[in-house]
DSSP file (Angstrom, degrees, kcal/mol; ACC not computed):
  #  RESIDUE AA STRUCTURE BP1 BP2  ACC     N-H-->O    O-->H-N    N-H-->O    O-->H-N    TCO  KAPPA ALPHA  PHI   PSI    X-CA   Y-CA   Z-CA
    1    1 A X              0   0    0      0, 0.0     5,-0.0     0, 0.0     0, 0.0   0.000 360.0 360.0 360.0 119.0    5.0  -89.4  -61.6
    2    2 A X     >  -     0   0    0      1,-0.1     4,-0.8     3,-0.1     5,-0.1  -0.099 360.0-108.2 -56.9 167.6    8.4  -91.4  -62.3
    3    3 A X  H >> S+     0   0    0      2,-0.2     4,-3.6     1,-0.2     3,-1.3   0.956 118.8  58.5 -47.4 -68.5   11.6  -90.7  -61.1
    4    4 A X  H 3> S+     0   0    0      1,-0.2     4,-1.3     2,-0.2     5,-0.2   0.931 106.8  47.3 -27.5 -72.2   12.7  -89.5  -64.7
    5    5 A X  H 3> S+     0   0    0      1,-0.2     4,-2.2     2,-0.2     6,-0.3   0.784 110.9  56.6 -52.6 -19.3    9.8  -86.6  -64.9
    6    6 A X  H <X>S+     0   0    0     -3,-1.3     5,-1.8    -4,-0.8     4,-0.8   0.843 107.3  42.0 -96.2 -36.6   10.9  -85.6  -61.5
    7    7 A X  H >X5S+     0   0    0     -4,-3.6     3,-3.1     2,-0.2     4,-0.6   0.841 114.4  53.8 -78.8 -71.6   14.5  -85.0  -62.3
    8    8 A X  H 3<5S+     0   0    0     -4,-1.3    -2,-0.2     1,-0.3    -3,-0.2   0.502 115.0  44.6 -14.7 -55.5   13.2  -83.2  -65.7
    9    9 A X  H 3<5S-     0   0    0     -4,-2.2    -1,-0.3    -5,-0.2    -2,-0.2   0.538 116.9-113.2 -71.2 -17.7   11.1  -81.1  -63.4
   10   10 A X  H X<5S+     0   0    0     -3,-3.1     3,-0.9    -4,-0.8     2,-0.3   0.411  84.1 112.6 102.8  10.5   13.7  -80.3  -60.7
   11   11 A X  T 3<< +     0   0    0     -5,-1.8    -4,-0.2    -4,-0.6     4,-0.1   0.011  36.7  98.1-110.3  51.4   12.0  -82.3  -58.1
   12   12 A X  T 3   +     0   0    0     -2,-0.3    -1,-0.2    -6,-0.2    -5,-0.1   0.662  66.5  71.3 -98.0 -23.4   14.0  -85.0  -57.4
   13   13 A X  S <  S-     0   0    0     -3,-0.9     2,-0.7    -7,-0.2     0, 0.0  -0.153 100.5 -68.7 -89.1-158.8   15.8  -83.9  -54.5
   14   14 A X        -     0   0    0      0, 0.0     2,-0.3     0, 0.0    -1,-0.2  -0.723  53.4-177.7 -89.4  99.2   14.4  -83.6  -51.4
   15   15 A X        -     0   0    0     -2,-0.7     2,-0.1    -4,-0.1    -4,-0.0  -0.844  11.3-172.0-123.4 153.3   11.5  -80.6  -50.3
   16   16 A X        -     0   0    0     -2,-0.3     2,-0.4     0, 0.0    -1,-0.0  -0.259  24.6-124.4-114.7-158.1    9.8  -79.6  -47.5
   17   17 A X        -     0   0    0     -2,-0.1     2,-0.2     2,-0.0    -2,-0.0  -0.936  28.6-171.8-157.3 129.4    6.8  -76.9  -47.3
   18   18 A X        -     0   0    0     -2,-0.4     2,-0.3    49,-0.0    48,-0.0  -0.633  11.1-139.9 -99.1 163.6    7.4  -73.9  -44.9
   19   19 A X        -     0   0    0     -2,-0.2    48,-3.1     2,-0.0    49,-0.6  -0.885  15.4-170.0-148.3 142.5    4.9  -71.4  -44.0
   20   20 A X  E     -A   66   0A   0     -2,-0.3     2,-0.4    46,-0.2    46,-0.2  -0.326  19.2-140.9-102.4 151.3    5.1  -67.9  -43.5
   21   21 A X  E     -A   65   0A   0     44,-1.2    44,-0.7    -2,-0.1     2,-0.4  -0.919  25.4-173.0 -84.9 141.1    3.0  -64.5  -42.0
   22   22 A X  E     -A   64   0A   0     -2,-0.4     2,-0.3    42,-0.2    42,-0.2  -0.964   6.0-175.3-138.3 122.4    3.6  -61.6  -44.1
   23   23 A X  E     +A   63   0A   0     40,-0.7    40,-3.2    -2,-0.4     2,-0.3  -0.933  26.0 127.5-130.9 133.1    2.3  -58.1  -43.0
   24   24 A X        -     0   0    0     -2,-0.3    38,-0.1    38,-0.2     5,-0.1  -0.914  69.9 -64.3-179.6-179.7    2.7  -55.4  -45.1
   25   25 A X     >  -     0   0    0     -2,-0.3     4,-2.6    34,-0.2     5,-0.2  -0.252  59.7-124.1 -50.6 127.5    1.2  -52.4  -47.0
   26   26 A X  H  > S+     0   0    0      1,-0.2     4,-0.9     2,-0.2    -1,-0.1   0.886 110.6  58.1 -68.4 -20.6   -1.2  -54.6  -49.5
   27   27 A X  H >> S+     0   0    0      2,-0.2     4,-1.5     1,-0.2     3,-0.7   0.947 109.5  44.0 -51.2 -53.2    0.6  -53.0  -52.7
   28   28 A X  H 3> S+     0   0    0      1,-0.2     4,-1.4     2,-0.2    -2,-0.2   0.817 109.9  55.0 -84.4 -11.5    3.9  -54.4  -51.3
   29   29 A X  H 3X S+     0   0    0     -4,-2.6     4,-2.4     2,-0.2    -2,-0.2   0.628 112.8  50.8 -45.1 -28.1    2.1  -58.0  -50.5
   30   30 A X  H <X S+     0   0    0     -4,-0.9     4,-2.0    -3,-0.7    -2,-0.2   0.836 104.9  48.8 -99.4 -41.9    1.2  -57.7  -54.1
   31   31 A X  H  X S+     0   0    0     -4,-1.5     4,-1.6     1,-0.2     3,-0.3   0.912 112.0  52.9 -81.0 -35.0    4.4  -57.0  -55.4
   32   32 A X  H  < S+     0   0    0     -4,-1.4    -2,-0.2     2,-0.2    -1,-0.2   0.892 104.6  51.0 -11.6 -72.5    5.8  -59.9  -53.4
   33   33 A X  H >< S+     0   0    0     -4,-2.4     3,-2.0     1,-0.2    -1,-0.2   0.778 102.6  58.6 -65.0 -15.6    3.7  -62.3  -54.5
   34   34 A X  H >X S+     0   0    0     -4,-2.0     4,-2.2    -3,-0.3     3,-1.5   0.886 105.6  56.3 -61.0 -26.6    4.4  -61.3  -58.3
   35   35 A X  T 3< S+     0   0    0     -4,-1.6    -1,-0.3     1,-0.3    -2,-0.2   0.130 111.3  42.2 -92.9  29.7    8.1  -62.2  -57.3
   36   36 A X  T <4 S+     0   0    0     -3,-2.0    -1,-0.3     2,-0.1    -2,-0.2  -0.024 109.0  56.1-139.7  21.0    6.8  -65.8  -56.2
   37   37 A X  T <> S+     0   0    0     -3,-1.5     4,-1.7    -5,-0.2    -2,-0.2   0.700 115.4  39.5 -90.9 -15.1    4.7  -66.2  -59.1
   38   38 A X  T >< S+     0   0    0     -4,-2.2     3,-3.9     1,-0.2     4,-0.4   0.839 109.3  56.4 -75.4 -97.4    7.9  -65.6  -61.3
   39   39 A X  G >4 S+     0   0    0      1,-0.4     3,-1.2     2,-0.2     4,-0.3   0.419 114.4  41.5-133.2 -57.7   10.1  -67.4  -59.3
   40   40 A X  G >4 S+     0   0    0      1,-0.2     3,-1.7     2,-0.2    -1,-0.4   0.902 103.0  66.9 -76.7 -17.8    7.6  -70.7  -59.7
   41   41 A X  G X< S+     0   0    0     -3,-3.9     3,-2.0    -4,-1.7     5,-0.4   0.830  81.0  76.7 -64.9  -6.1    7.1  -70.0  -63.1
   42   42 A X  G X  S+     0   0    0     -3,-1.2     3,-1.4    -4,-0.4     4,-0.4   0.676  70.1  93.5 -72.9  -3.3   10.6  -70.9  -63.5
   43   43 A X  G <   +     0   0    0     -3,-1.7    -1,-0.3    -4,-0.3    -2,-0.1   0.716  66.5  74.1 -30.6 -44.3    9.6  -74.5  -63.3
   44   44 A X  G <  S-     0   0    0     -3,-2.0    -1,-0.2    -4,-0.3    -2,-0.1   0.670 128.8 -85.3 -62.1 -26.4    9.3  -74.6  -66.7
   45   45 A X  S <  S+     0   0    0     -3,-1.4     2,-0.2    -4,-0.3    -2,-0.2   0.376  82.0 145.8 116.9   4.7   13.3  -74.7  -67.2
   46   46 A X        -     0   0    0     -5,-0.4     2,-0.3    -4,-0.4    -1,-0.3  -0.353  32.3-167.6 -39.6 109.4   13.5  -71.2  -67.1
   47   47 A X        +     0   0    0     -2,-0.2     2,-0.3     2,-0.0    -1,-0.1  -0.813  30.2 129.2-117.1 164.5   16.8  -69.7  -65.4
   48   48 A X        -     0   0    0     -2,-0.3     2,-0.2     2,-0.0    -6,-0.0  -0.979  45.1-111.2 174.4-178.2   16.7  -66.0  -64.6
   49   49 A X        -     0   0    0     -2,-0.3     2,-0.3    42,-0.0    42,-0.1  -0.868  17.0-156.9-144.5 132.0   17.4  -63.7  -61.8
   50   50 A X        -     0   0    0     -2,-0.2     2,-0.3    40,-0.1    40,-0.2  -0.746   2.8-166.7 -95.6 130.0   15.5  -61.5  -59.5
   51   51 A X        -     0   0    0     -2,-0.3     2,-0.4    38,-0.1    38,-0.1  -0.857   3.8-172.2-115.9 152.6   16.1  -58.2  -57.1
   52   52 A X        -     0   0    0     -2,-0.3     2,-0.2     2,-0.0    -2,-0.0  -0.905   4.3-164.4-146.9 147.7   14.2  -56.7  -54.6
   53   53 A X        -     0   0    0     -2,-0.4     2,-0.5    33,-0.0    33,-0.0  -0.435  17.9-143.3 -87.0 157.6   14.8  -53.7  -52.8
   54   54 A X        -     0   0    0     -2,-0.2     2,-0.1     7,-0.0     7,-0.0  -0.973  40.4-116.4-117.5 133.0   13.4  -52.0  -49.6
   55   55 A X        -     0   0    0     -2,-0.5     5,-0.4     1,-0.1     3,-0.1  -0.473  18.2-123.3 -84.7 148.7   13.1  -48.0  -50.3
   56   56 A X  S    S+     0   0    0      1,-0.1    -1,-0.1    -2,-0.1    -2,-0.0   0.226  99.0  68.8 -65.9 -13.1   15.1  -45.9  -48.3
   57   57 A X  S    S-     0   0    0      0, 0.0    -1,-0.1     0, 0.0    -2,-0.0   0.101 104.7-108.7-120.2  -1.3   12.7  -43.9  -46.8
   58   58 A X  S    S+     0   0    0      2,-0.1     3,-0.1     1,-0.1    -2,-0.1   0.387  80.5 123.8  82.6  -6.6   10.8  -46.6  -44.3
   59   59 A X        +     0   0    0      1,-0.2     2,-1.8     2,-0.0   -34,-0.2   0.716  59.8  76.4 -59.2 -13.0    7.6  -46.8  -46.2
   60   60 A X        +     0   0    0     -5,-0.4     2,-1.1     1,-0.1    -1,-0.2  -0.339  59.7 179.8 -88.6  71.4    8.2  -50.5  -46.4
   61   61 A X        -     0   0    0     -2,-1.8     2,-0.6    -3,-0.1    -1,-0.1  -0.451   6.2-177.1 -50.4  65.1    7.5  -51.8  -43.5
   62   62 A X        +     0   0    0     -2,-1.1     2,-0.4   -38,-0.1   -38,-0.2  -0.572   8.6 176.1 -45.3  91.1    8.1  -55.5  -43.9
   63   63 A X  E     +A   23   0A   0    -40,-3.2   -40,-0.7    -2,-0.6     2,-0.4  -0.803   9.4 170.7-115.6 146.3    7.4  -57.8  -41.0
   64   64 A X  E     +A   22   0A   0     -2,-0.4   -42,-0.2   -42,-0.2     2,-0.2  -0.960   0.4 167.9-147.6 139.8    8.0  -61.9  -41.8
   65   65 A X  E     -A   21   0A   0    -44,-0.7   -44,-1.2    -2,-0.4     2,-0.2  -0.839  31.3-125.3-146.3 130.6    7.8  -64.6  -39.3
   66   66 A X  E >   -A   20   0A   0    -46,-0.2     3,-0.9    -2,-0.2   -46,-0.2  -0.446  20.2-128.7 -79.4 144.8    7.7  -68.1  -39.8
   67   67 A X  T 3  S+     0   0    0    -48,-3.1     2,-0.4     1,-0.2   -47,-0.2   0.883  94.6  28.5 -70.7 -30.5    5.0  -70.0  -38.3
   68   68 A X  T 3  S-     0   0    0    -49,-0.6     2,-0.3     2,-0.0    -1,-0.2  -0.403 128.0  -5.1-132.9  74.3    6.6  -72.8  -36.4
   69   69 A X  S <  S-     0   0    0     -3,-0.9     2,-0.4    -2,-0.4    -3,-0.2  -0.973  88.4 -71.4 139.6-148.6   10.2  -71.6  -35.4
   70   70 A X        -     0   0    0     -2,-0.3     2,-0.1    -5,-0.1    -5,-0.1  -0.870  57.4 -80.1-137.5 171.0   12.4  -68.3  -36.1
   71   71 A X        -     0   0    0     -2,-0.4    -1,-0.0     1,-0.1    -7,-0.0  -0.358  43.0-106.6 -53.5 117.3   14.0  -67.2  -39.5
   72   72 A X        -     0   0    0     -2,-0.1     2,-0.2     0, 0.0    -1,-0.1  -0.430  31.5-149.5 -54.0 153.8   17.5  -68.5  -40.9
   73   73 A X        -     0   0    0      1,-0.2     2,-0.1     4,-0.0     4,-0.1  -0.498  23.1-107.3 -97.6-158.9   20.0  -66.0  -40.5
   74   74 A X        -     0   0    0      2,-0.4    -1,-0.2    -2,-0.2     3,-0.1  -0.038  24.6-116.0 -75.0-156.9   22.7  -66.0  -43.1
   75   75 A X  S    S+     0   0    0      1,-0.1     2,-0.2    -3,-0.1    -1,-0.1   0.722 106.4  36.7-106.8 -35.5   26.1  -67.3  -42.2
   76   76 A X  S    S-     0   0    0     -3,-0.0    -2,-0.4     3,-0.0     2,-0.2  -0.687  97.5-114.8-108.2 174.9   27.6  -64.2  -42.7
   77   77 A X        -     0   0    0     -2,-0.2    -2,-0.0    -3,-0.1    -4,-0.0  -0.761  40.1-104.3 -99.8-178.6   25.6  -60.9  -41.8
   78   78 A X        -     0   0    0     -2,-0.2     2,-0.3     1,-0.0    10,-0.1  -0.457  37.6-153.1 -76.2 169.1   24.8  -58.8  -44.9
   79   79 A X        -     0   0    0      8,-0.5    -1,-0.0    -3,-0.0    -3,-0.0  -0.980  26.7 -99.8-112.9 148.7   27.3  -55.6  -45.0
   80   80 A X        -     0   0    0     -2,-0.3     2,-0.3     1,-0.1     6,-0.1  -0.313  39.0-162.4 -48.0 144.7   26.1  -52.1  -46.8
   81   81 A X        -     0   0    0      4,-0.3     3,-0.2     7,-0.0     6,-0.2  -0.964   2.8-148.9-133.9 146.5   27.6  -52.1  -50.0
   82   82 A X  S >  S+     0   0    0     -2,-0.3     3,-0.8     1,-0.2     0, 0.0  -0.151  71.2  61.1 -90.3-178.4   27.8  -48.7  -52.1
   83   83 A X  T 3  S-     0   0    0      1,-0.2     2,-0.2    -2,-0.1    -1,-0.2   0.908 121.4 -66.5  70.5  20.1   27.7  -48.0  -55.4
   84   84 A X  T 3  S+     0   0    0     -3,-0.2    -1,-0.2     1,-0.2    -2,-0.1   0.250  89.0 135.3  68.5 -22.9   23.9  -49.5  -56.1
   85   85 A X    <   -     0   0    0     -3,-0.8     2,-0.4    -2,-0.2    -4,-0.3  -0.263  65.1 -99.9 -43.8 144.1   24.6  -53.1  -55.5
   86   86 A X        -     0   0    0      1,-0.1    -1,-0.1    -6,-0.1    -4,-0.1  -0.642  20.3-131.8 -92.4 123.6   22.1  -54.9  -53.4
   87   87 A X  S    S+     0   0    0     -2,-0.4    -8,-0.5    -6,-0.2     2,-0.4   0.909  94.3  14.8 -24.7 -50.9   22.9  -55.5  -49.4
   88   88 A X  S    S+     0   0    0    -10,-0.1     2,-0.2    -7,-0.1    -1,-0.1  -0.918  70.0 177.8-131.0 137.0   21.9  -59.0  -49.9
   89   89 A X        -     0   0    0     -2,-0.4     2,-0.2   -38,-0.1   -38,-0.1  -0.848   9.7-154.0-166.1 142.6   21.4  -61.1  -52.6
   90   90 A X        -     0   0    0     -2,-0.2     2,-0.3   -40,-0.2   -40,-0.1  -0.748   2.3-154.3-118.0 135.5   20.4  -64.9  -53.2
   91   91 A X        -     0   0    0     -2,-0.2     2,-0.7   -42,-0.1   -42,-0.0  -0.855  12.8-163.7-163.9 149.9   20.8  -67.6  -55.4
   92   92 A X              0   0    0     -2,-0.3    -2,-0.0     1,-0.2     0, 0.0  -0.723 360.0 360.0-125.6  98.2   18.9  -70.4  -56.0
   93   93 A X              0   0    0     -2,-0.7    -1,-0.2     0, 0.0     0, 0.0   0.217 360.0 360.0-113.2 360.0   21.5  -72.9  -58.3
């Protein structure tokens, strides 16, 4: 593939490949992975934006660990925000 198709496609700059464990209920594994099939379908030229939440109530039991090394944190840590706004939220420019 030239240079040209690669910036058209976004993949000019520089990527690596990470790799993950993810344990969780398989319903919320499921809904995960719909929010990384969207998130590559956006390939296409596709802008958009996505939330997800963790219920309030502890059924999610999320565990993530990266396989070779520990988690970035953020720079700042998240703080509660009220008023339905999402603790944390990312975006990917």
């Amino acid at each position: 593939m030239n240079s040209l198709i690669r910036q058209v496609l976004g993949e000019a700059r520089e990527s690596e490949t990470r790799t993950y464990r993810v344990t969780a209920h398989p319903k919320h594994l499921d809904q995960i992975e719909e929010l990384f099939w969207w998130m590559n379908s956006t390939r296409s030229g596709h802008s958009g934006s996505a939330k997800i939440y963790i219920d309030g109530d502890g059924a999610a039991r999320v565990e993530i660990k990266k396989t070779d090394g520990e988690l970035k944190k953020p720079d700042q840590e998240p703080e509660s925000k009220c008023n339905g706004k999402p603790e944390f939220e990312v975006g990917l420019e």
